[in-house]
N, C-alpha and C positions, 0 to 999 in steps of 0.2 A: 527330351528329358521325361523321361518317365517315371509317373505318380501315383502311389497305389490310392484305390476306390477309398479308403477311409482316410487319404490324407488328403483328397482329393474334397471329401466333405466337410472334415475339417478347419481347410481353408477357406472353403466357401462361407461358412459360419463367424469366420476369423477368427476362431482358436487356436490355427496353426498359419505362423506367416515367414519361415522360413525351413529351408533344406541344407541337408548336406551329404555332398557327393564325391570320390575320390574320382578325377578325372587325371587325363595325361594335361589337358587344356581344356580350358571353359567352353560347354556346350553350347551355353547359352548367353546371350548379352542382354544388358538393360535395356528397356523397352520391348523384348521379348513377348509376345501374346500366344501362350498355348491354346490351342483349342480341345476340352476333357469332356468329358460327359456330364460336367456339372456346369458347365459355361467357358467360359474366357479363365485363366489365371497367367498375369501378369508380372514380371522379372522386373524386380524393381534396384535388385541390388547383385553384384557377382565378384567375390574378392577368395584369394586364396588367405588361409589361414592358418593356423600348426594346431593340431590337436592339444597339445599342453594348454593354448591359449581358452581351451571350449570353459565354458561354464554353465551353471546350472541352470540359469534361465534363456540360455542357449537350446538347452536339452528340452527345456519347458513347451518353449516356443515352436521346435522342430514335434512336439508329439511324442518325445519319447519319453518313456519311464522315469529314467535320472537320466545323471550323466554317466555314470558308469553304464548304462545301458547302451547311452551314446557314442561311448568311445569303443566300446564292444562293435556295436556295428559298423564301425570306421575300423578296425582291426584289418579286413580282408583286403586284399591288394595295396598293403602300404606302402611299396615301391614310388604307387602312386601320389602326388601333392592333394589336399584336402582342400573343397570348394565351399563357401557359404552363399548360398543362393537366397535371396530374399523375393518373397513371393507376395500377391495381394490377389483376391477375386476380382476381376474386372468386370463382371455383368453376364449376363446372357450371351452366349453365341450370336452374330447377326444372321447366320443361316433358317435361324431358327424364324424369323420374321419374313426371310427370302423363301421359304416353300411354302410359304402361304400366300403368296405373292402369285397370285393368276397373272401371267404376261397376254399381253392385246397381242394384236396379229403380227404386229411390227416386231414386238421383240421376239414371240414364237419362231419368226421367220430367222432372227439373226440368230439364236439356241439354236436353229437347227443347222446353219453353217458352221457354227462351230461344233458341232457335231459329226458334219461331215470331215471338218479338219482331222478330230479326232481319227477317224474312222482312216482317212488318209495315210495318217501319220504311226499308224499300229501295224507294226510288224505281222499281227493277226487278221487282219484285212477289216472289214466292217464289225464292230461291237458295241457299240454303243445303242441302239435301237433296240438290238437283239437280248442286250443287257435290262432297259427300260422294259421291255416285255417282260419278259422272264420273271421277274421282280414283280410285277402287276402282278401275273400268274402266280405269285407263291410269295404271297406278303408272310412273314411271321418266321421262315424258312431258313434255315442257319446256310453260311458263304460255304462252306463245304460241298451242302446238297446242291446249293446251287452252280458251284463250280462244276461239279463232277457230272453235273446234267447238261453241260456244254461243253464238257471234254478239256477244260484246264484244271490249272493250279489254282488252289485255294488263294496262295497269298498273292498271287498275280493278277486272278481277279477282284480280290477286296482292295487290290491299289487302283482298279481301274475304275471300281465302285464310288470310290472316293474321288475321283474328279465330277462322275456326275452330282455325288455329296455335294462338294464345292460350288454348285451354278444351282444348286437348291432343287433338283431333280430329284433326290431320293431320301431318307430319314433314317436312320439306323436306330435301332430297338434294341432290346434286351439281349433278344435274340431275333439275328435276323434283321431286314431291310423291309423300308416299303415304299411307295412314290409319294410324295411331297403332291399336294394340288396342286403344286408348279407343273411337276413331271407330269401329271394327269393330262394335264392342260396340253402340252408337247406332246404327247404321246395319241391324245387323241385328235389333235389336229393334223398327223399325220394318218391315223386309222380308221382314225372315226370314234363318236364317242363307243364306248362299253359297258356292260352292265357292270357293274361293282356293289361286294355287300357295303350299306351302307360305315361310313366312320364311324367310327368305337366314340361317343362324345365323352370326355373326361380326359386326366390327365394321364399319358401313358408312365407305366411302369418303369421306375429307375434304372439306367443299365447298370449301375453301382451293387445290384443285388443280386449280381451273377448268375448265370444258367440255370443251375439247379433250383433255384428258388424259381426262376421264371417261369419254367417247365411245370413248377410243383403248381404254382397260382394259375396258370392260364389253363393247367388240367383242372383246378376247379372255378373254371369261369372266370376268377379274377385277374381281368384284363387293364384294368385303372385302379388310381390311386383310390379314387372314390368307394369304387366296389368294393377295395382291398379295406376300408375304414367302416366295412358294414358288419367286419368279419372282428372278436376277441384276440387280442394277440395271443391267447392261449390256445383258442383252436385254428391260428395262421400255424403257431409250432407244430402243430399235432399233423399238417400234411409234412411229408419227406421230403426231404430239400430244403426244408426253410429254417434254417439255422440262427441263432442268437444275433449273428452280423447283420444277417441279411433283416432281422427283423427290427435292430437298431437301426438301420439302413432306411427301411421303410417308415419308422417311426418319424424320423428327420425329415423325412421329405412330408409326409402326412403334416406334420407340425408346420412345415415354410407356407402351407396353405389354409394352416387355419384348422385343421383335420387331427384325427386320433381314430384309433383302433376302438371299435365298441365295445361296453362294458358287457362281461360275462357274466 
């Protein structure tokens, strides 16, 4: 089920606590735990409905305008049955606790069988190592470049990226990948340790604020939230790329921590 970035923070807030979807059949079922870029959102409710039935605080609730706005965007594919999905924030990703999670030697040894499984069981023969590398080498780096410097497919690599995601190996950014001090840990118990520029200390950059903004902040050093709260939101506007959402965007999350944009 897919959430766009601003409803996505919305629910986190709890402003917004359902959707609505025309499907052929329900995607999703109760107890449902998505994993977004804002943490955990949970499917707490899944009924089909008729549009005539919608109301206004239907409309209210999903984040849209009116109703009439609501039944506007229910217009397209109406062959299809209308779905009410009820949604809640459930918390934090637990991935996010797991790549901070340095493994002892015992569990490095059993990651790295399953690793071999992996590596096994891939039509492509060994990738997983060679993926964990790569990614050391070129933290910040979008799946494309990275793809195409290993001679695949962008979206076949970013599926394969995502299972190392999964075991807390790697971290997905703004833009771009990087290894988890889980993966570090894996990786140089196989290698050896490496030099590495030190971690960026502070909170990283929403991926909610899309590419262009990302690009625009990290061309002028602003890597963290922190940094990003040193800067006026009127001269965060003034670099290219960083557009009115993305500066709502940033505001929200600045705000979850206590934070704001400096006075100009």
């Amino acid at each position: 089920m897919l959430i766009r970035p601003a409803e996505l923070e919305a629910i986190r807030r709890g402003d917004i606590d359902l959707a609505f979807r025309r499907w052929d059949r329900p995607r999703v079922k109760v107890g449902t735990r998505l994993r977004t870029a804002v943490g955990l959102v949970e499917v707490t409710g899944v009924d089909q409905v008729a549009v005539s039935a919608l109301r206004a605080d239907d409309a209210r609730r999903c984040g849209a305008a009116s109703l009439t706005a609501l039944k506007g965007a229910l217009s397209a594919r109406a062959e299809l049955p209308v779905f009410r999905v009820e949604l809640r924030f459930a918390g934090a990703d637990p991935r996010e606790a797991l790549r901070e999670a340095v493994p002892d030697a015992e569990e490095i040894a059993a990651i790295g069988a399953w690793l071999d499984r992996l590596d096994t069981s891939s039509a492509i023969g060994a990738w997983t190592r060679q993926t964990l590398r790569l990614i050391d080498a070129n933290a910040e780096v979008r799946a494309p470049e990275l793809a195409a410097e290993v001679g695949r497919e962008t979206a076949e690599f970013k599926r394969d990226v995502r299972k190392l995601k999964e075991r807390g190996l790697t971290e997905s950014l703004a833009i771009g990948y990087r290894l988890s001090p889980r993966g570090e840990a894996v990786l140089d118990a196989e290698d050896g340790p490496r030099s590495r520029e030190p971690r960026r200390v502070g909170t990283p950059l929403p991926r909610t604020i899309g590419a262009p903004a990302t690009a625009a902040l990290r061309a002028a050093d602003l890597h963290t939230l922190e940094s990003v709260a040193t800067w006026s939101r009127g001269d965060l506007a003034a670099l290219r790329g960083v557009g009115p959402i993305a500066l709502d965007r940033l505001a929200a999350a600045l705000a979850e921590r206590g934070l704001g944009f400096a006075v100009s």
